[in-house]
N, C-alpha and C positions, 0 to 999 in steps of 0.2 A: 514689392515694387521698390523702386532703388530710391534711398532717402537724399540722392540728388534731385527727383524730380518731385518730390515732394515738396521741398524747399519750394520750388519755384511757385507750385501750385497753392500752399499757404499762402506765398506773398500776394497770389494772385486776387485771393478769397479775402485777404486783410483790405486790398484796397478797392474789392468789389469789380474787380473788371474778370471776366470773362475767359480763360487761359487754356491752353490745350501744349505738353510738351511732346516732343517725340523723340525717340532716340534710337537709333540704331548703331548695331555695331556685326560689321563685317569682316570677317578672317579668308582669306585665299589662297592654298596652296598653290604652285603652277609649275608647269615643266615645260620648255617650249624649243625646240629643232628651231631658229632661222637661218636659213641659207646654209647649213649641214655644223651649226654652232649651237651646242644645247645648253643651256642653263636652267636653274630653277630657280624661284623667287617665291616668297610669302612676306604678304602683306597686310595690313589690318585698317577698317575704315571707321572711325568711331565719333559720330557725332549727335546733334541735337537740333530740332527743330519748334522754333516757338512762334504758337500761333496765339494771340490775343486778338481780343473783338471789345471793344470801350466805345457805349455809347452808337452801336452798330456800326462802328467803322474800326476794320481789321487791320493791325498791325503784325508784322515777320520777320522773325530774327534769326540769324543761326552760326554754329561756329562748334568747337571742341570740346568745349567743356559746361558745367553751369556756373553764373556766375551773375552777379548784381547786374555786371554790361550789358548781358547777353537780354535780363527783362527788360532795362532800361531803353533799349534798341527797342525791341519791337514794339514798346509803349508807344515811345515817341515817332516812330516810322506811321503810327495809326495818325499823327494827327495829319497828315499829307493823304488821308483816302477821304472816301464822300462816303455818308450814310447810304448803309443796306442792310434792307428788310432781312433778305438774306443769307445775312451775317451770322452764322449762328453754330453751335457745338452741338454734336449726338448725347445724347446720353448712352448709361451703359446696358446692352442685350445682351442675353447668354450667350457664349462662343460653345458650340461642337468643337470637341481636339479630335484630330485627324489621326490616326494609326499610321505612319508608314511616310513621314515627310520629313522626318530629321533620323539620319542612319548614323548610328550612334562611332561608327567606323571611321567615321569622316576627322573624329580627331587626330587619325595618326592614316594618314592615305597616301604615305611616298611609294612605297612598295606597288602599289594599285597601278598610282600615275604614270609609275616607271614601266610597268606590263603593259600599257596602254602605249606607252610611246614605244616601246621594243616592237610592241605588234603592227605597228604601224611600218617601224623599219623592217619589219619581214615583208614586204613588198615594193621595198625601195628599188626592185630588182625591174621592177613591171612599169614604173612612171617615176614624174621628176616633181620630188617633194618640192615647191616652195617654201611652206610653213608645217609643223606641227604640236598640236597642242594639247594639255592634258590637264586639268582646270578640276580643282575640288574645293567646299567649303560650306561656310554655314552662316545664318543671318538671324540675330536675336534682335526683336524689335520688342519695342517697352514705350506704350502711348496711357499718358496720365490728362485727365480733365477737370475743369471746376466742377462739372456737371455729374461726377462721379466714377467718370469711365475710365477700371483702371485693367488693363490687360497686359497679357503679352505673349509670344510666339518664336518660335525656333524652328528655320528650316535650314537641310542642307540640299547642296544642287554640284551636279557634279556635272563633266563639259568633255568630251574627247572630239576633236577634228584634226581636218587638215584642210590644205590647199595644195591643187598639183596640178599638172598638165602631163603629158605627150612624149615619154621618153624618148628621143628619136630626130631623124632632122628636119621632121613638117612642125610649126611651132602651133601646137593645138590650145584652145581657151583654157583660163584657171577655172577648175571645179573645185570648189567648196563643197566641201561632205562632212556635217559633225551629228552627234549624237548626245543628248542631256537626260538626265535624270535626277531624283533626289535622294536614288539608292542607288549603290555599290553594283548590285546584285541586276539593277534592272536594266544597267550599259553589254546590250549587244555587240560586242566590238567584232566578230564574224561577220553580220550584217554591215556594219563600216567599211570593213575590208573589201567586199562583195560588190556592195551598192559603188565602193570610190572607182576598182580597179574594171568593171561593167562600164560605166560611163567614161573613164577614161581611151578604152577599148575602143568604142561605139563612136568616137568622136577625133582617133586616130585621123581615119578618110573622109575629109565631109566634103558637101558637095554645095554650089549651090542650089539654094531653094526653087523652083518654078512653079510660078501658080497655075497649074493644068484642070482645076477645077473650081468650080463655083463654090465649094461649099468643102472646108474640112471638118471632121471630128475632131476636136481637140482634146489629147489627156493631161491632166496638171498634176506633175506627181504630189506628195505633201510635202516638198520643198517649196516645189513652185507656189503650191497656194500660200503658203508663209512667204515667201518674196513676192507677191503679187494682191491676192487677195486680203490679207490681214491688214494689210496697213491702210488699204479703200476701206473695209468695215469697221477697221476700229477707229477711223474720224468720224463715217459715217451714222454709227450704231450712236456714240455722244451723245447723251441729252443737251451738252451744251449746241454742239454744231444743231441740232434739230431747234432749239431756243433762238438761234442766230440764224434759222432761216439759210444755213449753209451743207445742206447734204441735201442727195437726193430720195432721200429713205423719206416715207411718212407710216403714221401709225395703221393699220389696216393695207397697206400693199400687196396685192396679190401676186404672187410668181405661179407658174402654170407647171411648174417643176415640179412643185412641194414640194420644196427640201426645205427639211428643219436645222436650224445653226443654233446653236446653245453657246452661253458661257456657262464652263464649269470650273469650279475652284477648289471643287470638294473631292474630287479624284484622285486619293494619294497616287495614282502611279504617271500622273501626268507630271511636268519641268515644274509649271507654272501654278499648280494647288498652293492654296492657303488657308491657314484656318480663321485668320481676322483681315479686313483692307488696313487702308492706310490711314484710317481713323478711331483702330481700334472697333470697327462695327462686325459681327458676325458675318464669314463668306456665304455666299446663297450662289445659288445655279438661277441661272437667268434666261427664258425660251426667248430667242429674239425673232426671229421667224418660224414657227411651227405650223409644219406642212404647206406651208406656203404661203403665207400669212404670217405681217409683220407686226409684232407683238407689244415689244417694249423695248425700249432706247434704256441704255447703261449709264448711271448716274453716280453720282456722290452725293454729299449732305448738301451743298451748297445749292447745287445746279437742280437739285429735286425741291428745293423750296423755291427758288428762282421759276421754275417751270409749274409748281406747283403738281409734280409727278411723282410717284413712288422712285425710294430710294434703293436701289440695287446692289448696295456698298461697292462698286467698283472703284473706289478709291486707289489710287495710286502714288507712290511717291520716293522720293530720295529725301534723308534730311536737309537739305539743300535749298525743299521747294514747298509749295504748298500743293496740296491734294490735286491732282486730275484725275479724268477720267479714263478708264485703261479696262482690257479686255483682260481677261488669263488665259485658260483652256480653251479654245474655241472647235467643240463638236460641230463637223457635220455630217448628215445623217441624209437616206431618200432612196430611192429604189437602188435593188444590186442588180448591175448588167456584168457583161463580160467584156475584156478589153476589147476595142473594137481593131483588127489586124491593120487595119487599112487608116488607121487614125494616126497624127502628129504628137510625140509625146514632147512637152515641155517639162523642164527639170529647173532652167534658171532663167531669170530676168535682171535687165539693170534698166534702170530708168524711172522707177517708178516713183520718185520723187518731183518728177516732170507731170506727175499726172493732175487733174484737176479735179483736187476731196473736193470741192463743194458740187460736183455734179454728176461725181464717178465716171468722168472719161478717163480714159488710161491708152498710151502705146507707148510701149515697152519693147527694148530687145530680147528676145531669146537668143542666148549664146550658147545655150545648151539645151538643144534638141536635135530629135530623131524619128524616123520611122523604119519600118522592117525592113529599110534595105538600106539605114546609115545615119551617119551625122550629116547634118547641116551648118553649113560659116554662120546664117547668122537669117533670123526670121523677126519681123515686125509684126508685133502682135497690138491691134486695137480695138477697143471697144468701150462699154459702160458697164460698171459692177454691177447695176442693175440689171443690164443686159444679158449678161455673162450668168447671175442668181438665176433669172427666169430661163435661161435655154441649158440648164445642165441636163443632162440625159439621165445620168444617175453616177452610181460609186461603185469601186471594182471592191471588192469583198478581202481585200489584205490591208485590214484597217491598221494603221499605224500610226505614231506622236511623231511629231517634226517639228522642236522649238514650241508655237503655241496653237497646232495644230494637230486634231488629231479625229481622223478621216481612212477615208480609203481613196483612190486617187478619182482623185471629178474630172468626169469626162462629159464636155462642153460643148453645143455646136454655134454657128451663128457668128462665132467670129471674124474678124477681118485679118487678115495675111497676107505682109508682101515679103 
């Protein structure tokens, strides 16, 4: 461990207060097309984050380097907090290392980037690129405590997309299409090409929407559920939001679906694996609903002694910030059907910032949807995540990762549509 943060942590034990350093540091290759102008850039992100607790009231510093200022700050920032119980540092638990989450390739990945953006301009012939982009790198974290805990971790995560529309004189919606990994080897860029230049295609002629029935199937591909779902679950899932009486989730909930939703972190082949949170505490898989039935809310150190709940390490962070609570991999799992022909497939959403976490209502535009006879201008989609958890029908059987999903597409009924 780096005898910078030692420094800190001596000083911290000299004067008996309570200290936790963190530090990260990020390297980013990138290659990026805008508006048919490519450049490349690499950039490096390196800083430190200190957390002190004197006398149960936490004090937060942060900045570039270690230094006297940097303890002095978060000392003195503690005496402007109120005493809490739940003020308090992890100790140190054995870490599992992960096989397959830092690709050792990633130090020298222009050649890579550069085949990822060429293949992307092999189809500049079929739609009209906005953006493209081709993202490699790697994240060494290093978290030192008084209370012992001294670790650290290295992953790299690699990023291929784009943005495009409608080559042609009907001006059709931007489709986002990218693909992540933390290996070289596990970026499908065939499947990029396929999935972009498919939905580009399909959304040429769209029509409008007519509501001719009382009731649709809805399919959410694993985009959609990452623009839609993820961000309703991961306020709602919170031990804090459940402490604050602000979600609609409680402990024992039954959905009549069964469908089980896990976090996982420990899955080298997923974006979002890790081998320790943002406290330095070992990653664990966490059943949040299993079979239909709601299990355990996602924690960190703070909010598990606050709520008096077991801790989840869902810890999360930038050095910038202090820990929240944050999802990784999010599994979901429950009967295989087969698409249903006659069902509305959605692929993208905006709005969902509009939606209301504390009680999982949601209406959202789809700007990219379809069914087997076209695209559609534009469908409003409403409901409640709870709603939407208990009426899935089940998962089509081409389970795949999308950012912090990874599923097979959930096909939904029950929803509202105009």
């Amino acid at each position: 461990m780096s005898e910078e943060l030692s420094f800190i942590i001596k000083k911290a034990l000299n004067d008996k207060i309570d200290a936790e350093i963190f530090h990260s540091k990020i390297k980013i290759f990138e290659i990026a097309n805008d508006k048919n102008e490519q450049h490349g850039m690499t950039y490096e992100e390196d800083g430190y984050g200190l957390r002190i607790i004197k006398n149960k009231k936490l004090g937060f510093s942060y900045g570039n380097k270690i230094s006297d200022d940097l303890y002095e700050l978060a000392v003195s920032s503690s005496n402007a907090s109120k005493e809490d119980n739940a003020n308090y540092l992890p100790n140190e638990e054995e870490v599992t290392r992960l096989n397959g989450i830092f690709d050792e390739e990633i130090y020298n990945p222009i050649d890579k980037l550069k085949y990822y953006m060429e293949s992307l301009g092999s189809i500049s012939d079929k739609l009209n690129f906005i953006n493209q982009r081709a993202i490699a790198g790697y994240t060494i974290i290093e978290i030192m405590n008084t209370n012992g805990l001294n670790v650290n971790s290295k992953t790299s995560f690699i990023y291929v997309g784009a943005v495009a529309n409608y080559l042609g004189d009907e001006v059709g919606p931007e489709i986002f299409e990218g693909i992540s990994s933390k290996r070289f080897n596990d970026i499908n860029i065939e499947k990029l090409l396929n999935d972009l230049t498919f939905k580009i295609d399909i959304m040429k002629k769209r029509r409008k929407f007519e509501n001719k029935k009382k009731q649709y199937n809805v399919i959410f591909t694993q985009k959609a559920l990452d623009d839609l779902v993820v961000p309703l679950i991961n306020h709602g899932i919170s031990l804090e939001s459940y402490y604050r009486n602000r979600t609609p989730f409680k402990l024992n909930d039954y959905f009549e679906s069964k469908v089980t939703i896990v976090d996982d972190p420990l899955n080298p082949y997923l974006p979002w694996s890790r081998e320790i949170d943002a406290e330095g505490l070992p990653s664990m898989k966490t059943e949040i609903i299993k079979e239909g039935v709601f299990k355990k809310f996602l924690s960190n150190t703070y909010w598990s002694k606050k709520a008096n709940m077991d801790n989840t390490h869902s810890a999360f962070r930038a050095f910038t910030s202090l820990p929240v609570i944050s999802t990784s991999n999010l599994v979901f799992q429950g009967k295989i059907i087969n698409e249903d022909s006659d069902a509305i497939y959605i692929d993208q959403v905006q709005g969902v910032h509009t939606s209301n976490f504390e009680t999982g209502d949601f209406s959202v535009s789809a700007n990219v949807a379809w069914d087997k006879d076209g695209g559609f201008r534009e469908i409003i989609v409403s409901g409640n995540i709870k709603q939407l958890i208990n009426n899935v029908l089940g998962f089509t059987k081409d389970v795949s990762s999308y950012n912090k999903v990874y599923s097979g597409k959930m096909i939904v009924t029950g929803l509202s549509l105009a």
